[in-house]
N, C-alpha and C positions, 0 to 999 in steps of 0.2 A: 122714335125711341128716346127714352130717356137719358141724360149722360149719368153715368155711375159716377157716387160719389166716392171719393177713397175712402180708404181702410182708415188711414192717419187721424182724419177729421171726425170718426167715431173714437178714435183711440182716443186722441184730443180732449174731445166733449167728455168721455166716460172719464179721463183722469181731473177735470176740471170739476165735474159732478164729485168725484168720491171724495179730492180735495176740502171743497166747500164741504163737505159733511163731516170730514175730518175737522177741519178749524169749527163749525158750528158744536161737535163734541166735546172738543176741549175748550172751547169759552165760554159756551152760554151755561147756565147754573139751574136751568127750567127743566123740571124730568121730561115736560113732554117734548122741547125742544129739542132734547138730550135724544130720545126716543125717535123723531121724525127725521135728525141727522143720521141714526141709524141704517133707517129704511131708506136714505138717501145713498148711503154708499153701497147699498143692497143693489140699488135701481142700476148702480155705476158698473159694478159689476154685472149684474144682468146685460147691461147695454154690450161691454167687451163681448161677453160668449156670443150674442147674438151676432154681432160685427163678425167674428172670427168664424163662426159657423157657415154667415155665408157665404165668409171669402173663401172658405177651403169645402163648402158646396157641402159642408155635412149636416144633415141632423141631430145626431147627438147632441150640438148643444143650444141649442135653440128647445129640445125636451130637457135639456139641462133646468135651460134657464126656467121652464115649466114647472117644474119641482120645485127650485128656488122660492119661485113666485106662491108657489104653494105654503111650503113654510113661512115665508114671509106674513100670508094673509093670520096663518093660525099662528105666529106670534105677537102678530098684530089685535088679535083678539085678545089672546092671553094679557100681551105687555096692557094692552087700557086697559084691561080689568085690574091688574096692580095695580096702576096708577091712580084707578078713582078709587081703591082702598085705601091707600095712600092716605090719597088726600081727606079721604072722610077722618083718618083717626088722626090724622098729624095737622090738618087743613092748612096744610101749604103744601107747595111743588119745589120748591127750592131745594136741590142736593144738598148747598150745606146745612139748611138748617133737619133735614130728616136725619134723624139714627135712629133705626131699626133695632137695636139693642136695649133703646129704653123704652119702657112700656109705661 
């Protein structure tokens, strides 16, 4: 049999995961950068529920995270398709230089 890994060492890695995605959102200036730090602290998240779910033996959220992962895919379609609109009329990806106000 395998040894069980603790609970801590997912808590860990998921706080470490959402981190990074946290500092990659407030520094880098790239939408899609901006956009896959997102999905990163999505993942970090997802990781906890699944950690917590098995430790307390429940399902709930492990179909949590199901759902999660569901939204995530259909904002993930949504959010590219912004983005390469984006870029078609402004033809760059830089936050600051896009304002959506001027046409």
């Amino acid at each position: 049999m395998l040894p069980q890994v603790p609970i801590a060492a997912y808590l860990i890695l998921a706080a470490i995961l959402f981190s990074i995605g946290v500092a990659a959102f407030l520094i880098k200036r790239n939408l899609i950068t901006i956009f896959m730090s997102i999905e990163l602290m999505l993942n970090a998240v997802n990781l906890t529920f699944v950690a917590f779910a098995h430790m307390w033996h429940q399902l709930s959220g492990q179909i949590f995270v199901f759902f999660v992962m569901v939204v995530a895919a259909a904002e993930a379609a949504v959010g590219l398709a912004i983005i390469i609109a984006i870029f078609r009329t402004r033809e760059t990806l830089n936050v600051d230089q896009i304002d959506l106000m001027k046409s």
